[in-house]
FIVOKE-305312 format. One line per field, with one value per atom (N, C-alpha, C, O): x, y negated, z; atom name; residue number from 1. Coordinates in Angstrom, 3 decimals. Layout:
N
c1: X:...;
c2: Y:...;
c3: Z:...;
atome: CA:...;
num: NUM:...;
END
This chain:
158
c1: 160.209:161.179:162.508:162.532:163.575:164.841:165.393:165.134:166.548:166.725:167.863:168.400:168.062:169.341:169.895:170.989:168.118:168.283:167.427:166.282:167.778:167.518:166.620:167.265:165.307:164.881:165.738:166.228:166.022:166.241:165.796:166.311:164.616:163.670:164.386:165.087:163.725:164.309:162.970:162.293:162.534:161.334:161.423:160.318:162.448:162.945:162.666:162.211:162.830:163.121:163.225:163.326:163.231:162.980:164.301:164.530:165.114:166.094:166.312:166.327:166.438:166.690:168.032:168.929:168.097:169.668:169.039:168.023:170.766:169.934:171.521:171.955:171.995:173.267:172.802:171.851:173.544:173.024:173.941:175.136:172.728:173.761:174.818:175.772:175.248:176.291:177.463:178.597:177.015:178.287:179.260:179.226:180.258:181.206:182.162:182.854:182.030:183.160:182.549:183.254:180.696:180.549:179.194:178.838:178.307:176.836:176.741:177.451:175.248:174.782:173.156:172.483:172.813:171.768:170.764:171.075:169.943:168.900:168.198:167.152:168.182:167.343:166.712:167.159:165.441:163.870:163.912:164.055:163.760:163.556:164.570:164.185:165.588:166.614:167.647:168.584:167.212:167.259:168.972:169.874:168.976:170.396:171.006:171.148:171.940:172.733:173.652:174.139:174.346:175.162:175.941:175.116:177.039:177.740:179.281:180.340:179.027:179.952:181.213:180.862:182.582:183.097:183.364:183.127:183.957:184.396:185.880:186.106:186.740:188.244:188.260:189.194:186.838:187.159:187.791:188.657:187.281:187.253:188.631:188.891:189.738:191.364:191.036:191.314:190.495:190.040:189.037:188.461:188.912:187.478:188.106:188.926:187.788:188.509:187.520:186.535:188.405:187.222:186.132:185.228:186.149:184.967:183.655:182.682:184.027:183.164:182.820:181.841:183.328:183.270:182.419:181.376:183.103:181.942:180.407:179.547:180.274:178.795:178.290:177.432:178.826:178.362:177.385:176.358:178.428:178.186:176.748:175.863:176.747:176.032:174.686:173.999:174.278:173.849:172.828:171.667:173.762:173.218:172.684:171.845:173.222:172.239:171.113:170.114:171.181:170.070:169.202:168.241:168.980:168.244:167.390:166.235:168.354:168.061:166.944:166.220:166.959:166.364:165.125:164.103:165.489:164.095:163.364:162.183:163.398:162.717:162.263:161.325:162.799:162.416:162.899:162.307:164.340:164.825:166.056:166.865:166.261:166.606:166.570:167.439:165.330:164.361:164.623:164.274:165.467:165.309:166.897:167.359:167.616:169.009:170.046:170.993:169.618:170.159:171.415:172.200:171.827:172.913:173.896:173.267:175.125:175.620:176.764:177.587:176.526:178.163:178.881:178.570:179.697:180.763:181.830:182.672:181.500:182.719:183.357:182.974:185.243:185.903:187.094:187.997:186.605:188.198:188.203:189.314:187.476:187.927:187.677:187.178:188.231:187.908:189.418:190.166:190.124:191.146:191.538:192.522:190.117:190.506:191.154:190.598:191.787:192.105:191.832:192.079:191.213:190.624:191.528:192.029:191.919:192.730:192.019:190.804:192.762:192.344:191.151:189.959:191.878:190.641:189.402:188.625:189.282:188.153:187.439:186.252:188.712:187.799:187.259:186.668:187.723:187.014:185.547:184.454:185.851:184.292:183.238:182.111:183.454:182.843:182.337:181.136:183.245:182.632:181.206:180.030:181.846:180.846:179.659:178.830:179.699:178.594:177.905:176.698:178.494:177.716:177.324:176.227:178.636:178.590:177.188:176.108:177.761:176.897:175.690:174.952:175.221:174.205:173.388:172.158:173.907:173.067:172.333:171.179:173.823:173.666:172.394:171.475:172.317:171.487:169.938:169.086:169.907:168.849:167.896:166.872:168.676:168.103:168.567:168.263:169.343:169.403:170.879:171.038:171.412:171.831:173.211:172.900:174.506:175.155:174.945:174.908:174.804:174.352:175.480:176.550:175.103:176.020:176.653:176.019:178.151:179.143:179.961:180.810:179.706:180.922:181.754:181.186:182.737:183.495:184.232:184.791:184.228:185.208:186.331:186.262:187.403:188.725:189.480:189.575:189.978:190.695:192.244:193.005:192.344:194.519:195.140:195.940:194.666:195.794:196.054:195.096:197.186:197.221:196.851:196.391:197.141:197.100:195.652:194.953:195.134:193.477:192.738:191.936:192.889:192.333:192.581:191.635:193.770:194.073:193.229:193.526:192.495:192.367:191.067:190.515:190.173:188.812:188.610:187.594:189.752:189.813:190.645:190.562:191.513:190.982:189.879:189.607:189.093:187.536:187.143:187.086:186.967:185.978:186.505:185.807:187.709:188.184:188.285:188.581:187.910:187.200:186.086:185.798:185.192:184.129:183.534:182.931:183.587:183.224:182.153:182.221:180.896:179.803:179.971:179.125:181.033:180.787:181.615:182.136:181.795:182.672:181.613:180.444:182.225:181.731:180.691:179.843:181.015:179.772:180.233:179.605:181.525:182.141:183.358:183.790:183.675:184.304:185.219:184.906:186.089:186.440:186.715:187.166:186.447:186.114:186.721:186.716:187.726:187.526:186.871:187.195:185.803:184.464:183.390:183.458:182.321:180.894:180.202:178.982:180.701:179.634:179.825:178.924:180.945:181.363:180.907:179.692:181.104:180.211:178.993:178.540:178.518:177.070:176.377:175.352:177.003:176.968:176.948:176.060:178.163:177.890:177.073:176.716:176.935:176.006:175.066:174.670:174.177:172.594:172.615:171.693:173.716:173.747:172.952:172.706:172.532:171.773:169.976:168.887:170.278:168.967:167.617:166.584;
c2: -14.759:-14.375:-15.049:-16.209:-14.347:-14.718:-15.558:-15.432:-16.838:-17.899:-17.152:-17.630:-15.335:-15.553:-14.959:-14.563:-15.108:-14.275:-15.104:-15.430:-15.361:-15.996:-14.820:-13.865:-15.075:-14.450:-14.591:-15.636:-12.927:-14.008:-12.866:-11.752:-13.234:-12.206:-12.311:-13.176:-10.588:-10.312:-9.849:-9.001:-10.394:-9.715:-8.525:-8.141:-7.423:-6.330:-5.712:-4.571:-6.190:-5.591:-6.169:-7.394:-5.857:-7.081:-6.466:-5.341:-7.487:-7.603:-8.898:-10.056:-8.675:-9.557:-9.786:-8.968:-11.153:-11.701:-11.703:-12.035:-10.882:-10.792:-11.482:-11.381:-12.035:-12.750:-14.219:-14.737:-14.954:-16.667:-17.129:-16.895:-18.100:-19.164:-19.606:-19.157:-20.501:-20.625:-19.696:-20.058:-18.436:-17.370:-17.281:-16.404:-18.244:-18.104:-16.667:-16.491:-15.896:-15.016:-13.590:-12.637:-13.644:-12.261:-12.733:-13.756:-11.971:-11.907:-10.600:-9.598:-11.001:-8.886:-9.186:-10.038:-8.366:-8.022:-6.218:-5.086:-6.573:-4.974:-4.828:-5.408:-4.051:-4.078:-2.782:-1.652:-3.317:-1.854:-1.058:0.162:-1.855:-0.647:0.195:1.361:0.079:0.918:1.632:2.317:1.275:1.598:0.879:1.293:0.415:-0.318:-1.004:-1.802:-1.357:-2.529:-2.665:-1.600:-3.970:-4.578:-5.590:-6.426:-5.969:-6.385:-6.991:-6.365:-8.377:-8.759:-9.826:-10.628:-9.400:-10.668:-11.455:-11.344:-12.398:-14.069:-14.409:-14.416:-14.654:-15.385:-16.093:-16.206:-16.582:-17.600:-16.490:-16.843:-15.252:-14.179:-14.292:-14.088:-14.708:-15.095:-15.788:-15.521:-16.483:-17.505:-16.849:-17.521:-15.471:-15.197:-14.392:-13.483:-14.684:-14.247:-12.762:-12.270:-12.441:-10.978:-11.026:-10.194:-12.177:-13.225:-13.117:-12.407:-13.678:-13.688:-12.548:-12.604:-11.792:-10.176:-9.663:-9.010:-10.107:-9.191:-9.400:-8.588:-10.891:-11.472:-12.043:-12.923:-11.534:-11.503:-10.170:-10.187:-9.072:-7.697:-7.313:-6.609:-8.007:-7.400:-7.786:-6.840:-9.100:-10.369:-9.757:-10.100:-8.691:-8.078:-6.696:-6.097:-6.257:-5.149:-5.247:-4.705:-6.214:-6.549:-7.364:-7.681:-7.926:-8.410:-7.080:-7.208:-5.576:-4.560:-3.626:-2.710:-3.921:-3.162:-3.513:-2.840:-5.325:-6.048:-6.320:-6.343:-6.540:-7.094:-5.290:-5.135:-4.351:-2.925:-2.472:-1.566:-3.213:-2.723:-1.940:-1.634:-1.611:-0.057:1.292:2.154:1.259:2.537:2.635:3.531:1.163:0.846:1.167:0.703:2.142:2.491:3.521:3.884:3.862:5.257:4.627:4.921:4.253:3.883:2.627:1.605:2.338:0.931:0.612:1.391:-0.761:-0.610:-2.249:-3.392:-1.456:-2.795:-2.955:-2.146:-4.686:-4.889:-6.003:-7.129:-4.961:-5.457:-6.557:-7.185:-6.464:-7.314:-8.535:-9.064:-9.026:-11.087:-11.030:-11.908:-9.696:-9.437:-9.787:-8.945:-10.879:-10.475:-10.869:-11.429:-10.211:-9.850:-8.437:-7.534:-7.965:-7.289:-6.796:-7.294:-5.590:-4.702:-4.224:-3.136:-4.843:-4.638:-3.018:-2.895:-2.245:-0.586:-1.092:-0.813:-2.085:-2.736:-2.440:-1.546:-3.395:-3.868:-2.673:-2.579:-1.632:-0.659:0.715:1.792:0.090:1.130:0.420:0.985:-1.079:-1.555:-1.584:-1.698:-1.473:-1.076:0.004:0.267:0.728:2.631:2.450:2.630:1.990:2.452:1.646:1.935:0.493:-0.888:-0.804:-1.036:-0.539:-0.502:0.886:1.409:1.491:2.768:3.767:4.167:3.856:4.755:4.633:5.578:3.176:2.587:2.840:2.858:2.953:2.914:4.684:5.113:5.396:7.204:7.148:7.938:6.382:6.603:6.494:7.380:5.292:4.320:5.656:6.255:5.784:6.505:7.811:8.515:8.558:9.717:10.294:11.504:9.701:9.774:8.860:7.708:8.815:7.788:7.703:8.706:6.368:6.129:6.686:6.882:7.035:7.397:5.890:4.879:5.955:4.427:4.230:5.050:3.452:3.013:1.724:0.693:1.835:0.882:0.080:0.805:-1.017:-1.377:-1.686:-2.475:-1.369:-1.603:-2.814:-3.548:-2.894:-4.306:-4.038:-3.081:-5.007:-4.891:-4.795:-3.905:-6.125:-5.775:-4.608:-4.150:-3.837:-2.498:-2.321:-1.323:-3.875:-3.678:-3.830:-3.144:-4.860:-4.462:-3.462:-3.103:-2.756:-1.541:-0.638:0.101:-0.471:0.555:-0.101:0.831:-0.896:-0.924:-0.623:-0.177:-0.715:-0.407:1.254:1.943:1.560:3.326:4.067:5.269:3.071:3.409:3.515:4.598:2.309:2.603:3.896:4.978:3.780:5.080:6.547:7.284:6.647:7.999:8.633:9.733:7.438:7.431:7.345:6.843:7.982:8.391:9.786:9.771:10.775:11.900:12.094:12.751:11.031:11.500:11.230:11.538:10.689:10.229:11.352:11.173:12.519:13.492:13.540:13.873:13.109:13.236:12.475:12.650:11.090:10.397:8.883:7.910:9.049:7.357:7.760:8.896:6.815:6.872:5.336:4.160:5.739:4.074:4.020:4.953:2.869:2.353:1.515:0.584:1.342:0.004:-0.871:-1.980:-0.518:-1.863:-0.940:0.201:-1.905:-1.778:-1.246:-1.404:-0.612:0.013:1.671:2.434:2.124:3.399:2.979:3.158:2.605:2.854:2.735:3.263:2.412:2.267:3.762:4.309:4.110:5.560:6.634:7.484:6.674:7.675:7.367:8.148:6.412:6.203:6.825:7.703:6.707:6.926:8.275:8.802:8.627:10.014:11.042:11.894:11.285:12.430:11.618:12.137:10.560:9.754:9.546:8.971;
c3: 10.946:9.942:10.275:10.686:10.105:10.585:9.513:8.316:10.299:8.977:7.916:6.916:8.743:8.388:7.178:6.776:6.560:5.126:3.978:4.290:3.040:1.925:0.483:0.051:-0.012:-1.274:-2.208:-2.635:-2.706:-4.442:-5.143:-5.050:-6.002:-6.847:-8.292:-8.818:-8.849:-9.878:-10.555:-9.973:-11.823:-11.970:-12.264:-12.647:-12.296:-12.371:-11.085:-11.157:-9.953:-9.395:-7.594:-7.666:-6.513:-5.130:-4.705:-4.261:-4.952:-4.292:-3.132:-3.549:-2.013:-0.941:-0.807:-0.605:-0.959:0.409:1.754:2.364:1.937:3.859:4.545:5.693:3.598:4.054:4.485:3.900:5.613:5.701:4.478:4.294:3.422:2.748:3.251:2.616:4.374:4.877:5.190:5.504:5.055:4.777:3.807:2.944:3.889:2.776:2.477:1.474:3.401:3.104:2.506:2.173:2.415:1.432:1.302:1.887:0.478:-0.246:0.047:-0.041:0.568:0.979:0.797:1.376:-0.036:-0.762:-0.547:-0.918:-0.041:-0.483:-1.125:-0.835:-2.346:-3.061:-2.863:-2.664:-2.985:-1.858:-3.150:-3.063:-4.799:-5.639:-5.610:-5.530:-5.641:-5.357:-4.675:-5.085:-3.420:-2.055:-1.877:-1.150:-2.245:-2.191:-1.968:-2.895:-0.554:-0.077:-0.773:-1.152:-1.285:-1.822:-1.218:-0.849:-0.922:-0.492:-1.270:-1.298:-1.866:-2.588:-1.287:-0.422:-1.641:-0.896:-1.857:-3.060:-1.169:-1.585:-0.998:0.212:-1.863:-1.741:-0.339:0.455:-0.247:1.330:2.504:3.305:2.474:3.586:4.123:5.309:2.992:3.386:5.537:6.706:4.898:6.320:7.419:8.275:7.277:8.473:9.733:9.595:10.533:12.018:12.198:11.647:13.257:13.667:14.330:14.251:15.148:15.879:14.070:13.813:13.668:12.388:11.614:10.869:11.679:10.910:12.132:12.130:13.080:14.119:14.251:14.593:13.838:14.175:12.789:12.720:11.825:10.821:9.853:9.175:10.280:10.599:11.331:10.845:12.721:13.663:12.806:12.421:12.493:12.483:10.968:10.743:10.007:8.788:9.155:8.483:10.243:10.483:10.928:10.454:12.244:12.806:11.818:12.519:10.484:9.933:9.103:8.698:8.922:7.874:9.239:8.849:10.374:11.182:11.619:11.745:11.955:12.443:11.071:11.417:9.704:8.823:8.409:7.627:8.834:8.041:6.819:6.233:6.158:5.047:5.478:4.602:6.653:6.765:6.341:6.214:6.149:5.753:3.903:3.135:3.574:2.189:1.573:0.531:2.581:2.506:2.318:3.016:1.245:0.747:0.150:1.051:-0.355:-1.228:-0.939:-1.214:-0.514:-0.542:-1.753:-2.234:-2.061:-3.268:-2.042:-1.704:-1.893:-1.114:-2.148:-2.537:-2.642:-3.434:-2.889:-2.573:-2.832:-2.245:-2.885:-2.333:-4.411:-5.169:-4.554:-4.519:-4.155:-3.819:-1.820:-1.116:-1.399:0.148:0.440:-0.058:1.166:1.316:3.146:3.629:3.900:4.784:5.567:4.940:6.314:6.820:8.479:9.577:8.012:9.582:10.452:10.166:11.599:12.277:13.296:13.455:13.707:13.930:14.945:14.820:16.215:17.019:16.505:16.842:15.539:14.506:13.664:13.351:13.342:12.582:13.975:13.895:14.875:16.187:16.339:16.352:16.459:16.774:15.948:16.430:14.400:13.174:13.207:13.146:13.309:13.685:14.698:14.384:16.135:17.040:17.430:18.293:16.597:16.458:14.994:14.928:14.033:12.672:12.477:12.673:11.972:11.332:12.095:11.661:13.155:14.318:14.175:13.894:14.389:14.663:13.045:13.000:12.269:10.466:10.782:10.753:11.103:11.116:12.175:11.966:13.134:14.599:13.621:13.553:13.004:12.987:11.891:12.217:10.590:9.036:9.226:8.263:10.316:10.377:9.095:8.932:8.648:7.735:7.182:7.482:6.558:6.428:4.883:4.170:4.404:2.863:2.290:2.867:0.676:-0.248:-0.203:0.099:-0.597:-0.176:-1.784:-2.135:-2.362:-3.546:-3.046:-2.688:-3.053:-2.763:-4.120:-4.943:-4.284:-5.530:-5.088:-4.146:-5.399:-4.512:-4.668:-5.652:-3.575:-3.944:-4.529:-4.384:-5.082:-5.474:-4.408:-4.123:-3.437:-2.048:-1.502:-0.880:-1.511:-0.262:0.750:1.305:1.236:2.999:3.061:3.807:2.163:2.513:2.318:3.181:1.014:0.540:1.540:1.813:2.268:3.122:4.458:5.206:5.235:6.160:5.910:6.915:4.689:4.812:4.275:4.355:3.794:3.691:4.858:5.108:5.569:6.931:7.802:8.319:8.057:8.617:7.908:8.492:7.057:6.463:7.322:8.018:7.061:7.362:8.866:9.335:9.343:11.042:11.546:12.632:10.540:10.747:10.331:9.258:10.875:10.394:9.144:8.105:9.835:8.938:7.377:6.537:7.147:5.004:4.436:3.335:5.090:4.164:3.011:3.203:1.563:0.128:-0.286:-1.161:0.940:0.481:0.211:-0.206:0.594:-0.166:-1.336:-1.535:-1.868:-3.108:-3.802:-3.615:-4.405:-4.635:-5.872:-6.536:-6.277:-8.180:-8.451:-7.645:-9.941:-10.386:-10.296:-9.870:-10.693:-11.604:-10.919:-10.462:-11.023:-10.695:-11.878:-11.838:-13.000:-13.292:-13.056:-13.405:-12.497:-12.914:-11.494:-11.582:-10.450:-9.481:-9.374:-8.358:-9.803:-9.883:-10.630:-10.224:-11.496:-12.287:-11.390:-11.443:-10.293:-9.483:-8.174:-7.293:-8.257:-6.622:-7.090:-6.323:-8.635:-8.789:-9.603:-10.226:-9.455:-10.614:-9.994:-10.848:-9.077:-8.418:-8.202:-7.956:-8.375:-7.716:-8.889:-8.546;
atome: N:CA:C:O:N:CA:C:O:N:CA:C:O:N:CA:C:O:N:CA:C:O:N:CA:C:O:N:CA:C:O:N:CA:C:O:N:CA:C:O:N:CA:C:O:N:CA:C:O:N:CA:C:O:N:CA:C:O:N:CA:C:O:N:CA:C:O:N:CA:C:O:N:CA:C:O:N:CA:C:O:N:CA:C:O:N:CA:C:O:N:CA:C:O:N:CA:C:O:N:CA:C:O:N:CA:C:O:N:CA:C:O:N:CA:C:O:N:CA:C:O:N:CA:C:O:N:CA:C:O:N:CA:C:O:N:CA:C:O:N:CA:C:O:N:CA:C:O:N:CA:C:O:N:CA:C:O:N:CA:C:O:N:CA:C:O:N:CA:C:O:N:CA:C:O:N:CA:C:O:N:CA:C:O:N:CA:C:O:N:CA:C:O:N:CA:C:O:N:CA:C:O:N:CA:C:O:N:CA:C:O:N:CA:C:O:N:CA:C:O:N:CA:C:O:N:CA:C:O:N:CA:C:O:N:CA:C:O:N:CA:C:O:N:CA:C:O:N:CA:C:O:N:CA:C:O:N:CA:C:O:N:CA:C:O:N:CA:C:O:N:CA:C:O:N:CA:C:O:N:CA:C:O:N:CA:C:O:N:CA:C:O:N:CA:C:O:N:CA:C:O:N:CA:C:O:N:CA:C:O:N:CA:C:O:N:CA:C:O:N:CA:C:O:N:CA:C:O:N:CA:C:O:N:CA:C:O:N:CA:C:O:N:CA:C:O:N:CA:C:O:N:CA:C:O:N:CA:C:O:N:CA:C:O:N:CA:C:O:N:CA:C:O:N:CA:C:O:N:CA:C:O:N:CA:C:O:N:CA:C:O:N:CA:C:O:N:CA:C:O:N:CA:C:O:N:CA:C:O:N:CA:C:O:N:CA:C:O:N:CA:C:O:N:CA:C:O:N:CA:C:O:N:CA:C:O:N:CA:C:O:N:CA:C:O:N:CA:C:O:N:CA:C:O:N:CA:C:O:N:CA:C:O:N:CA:C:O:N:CA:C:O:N:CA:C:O:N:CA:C:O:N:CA:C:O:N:CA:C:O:N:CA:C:O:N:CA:C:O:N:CA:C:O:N:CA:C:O:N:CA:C:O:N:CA:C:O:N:CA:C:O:N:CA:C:O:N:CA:C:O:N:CA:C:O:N:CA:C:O:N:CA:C:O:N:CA:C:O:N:CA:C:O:N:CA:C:O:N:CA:C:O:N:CA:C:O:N:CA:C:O:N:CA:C:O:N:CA:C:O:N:CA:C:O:N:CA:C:O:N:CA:C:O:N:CA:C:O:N:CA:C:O:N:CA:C:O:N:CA:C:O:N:CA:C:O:N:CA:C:O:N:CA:C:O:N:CA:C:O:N:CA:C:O:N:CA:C:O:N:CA:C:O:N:CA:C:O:N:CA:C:O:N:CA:C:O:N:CA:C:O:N:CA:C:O:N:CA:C:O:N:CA:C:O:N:CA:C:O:N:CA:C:O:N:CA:C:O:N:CA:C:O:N:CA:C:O:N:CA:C:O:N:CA:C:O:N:CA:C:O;
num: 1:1:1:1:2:2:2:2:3:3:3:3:4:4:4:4:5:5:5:5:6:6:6:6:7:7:7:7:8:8:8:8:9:9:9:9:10:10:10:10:11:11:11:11:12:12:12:12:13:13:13:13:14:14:14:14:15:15:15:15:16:16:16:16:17:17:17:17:18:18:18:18:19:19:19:19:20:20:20:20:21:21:21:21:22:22:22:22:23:23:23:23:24:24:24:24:25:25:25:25:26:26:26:26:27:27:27:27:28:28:28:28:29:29:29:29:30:30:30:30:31:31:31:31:32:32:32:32:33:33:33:33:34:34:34:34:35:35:35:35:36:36:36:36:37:37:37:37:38:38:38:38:39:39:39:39:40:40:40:40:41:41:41:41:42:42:42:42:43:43:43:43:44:44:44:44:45:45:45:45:46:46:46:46:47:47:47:47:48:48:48:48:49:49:49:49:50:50:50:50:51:51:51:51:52:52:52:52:53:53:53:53:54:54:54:54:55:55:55:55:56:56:56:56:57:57:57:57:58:58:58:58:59:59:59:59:60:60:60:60:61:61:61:61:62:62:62:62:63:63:63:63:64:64:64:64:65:65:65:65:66:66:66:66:67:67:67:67:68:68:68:68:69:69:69:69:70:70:70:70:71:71:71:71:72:72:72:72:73:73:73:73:74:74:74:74:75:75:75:75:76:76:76:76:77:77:77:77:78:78:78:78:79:79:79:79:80:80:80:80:81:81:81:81:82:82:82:82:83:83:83:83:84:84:84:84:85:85:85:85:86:86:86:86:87:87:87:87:88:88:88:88:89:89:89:89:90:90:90:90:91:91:91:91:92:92:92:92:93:93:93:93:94:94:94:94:95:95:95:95:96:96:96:96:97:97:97:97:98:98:98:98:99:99:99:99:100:100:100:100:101:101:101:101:102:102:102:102:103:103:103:103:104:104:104:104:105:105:105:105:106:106:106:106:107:107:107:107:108:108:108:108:109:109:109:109:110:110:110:110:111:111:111:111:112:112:112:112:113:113:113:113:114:114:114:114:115:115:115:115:116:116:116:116:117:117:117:117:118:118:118:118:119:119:119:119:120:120:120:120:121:121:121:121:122:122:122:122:123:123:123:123:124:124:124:124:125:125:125:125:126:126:126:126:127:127:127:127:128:128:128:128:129:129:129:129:130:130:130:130:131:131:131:131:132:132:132:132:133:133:133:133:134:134:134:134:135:135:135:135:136:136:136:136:137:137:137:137:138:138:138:138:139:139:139:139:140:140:140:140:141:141:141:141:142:142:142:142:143:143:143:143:144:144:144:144:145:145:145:145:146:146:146:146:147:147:147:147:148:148:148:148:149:149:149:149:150:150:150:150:151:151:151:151:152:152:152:152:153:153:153:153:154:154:154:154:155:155:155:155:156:156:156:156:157:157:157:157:158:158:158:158;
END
């Protein structure tokens, strides 16, 4: 078992951290009952290089592939209000063809996506940039205030 994911049970429900504690700059969570990755940032992210986004990234897929909660991935909510890093185009090319690809390759499929948006422009715009450089999410990402009106439409069909 990899160190690089932490339990945290809900008697509701099995939700996993598959983030390392020592990750200050986000929390990423799957929860199997609800087929659902979650992904909160953290104010620290001000401070995270692309060196770190890159092998932090890699580091959460490869935990959703080797542990088998891949298969547990219909749905993601990425919340971005306390994200205040920025994807340089570099970065949203290597995202595309290292994450994105690799999720569509793996489940056949790109998850339904809620995003909570951030205030910053320049950030909000660099992660609705990524998105829009990827063919496969036509009508399948979306961006929200708050987490519950996203959460409403992620499961509204489900």
């Amino acid at each position: 078992m990899s160190i690089f994911f932490n339990y945290v049970l809900n008697p509701k429900k099995m939700r996993t951290q598959i983030s390392s504690l020592s990750n200050n700059y986000f929390t990423a969570y799957i929860d199997t009952d609800l087929d659902l990755y979650e992904l909160y940032w953290h104010e620290a992210s001000a401070d995270m290089t692309d060196e770190d986004y890159q092998t932090l990234l890699s580091e959460g897929l490869k935990v959703l592939i080797d542990e088998g909660y891949i298969s547990s991935f219909k749905y993601q909510l990425l919340d971005n209000r306390f994200n205040f890093f920025t994807i340089s185009p570099d970065l949203q090319e290597w995202q595309h063809e290292n994450i994105g690809k690799k999720v569509v390759e793996t489940i056949g499929y790109y998850p339904k996506t809620a995003f909570i948006q951030n205030a910053d422009f320049i950030t909000q715009l660099s992660f609705e940039q990524t998105m829009e450089e990827t063919g496969e999410t036509a009508g399948l990402v979306r961006y929200f205030d708050n987490i519950e009106d996203a959460k409403a439409w992620l499961f509204d069909d489900a």
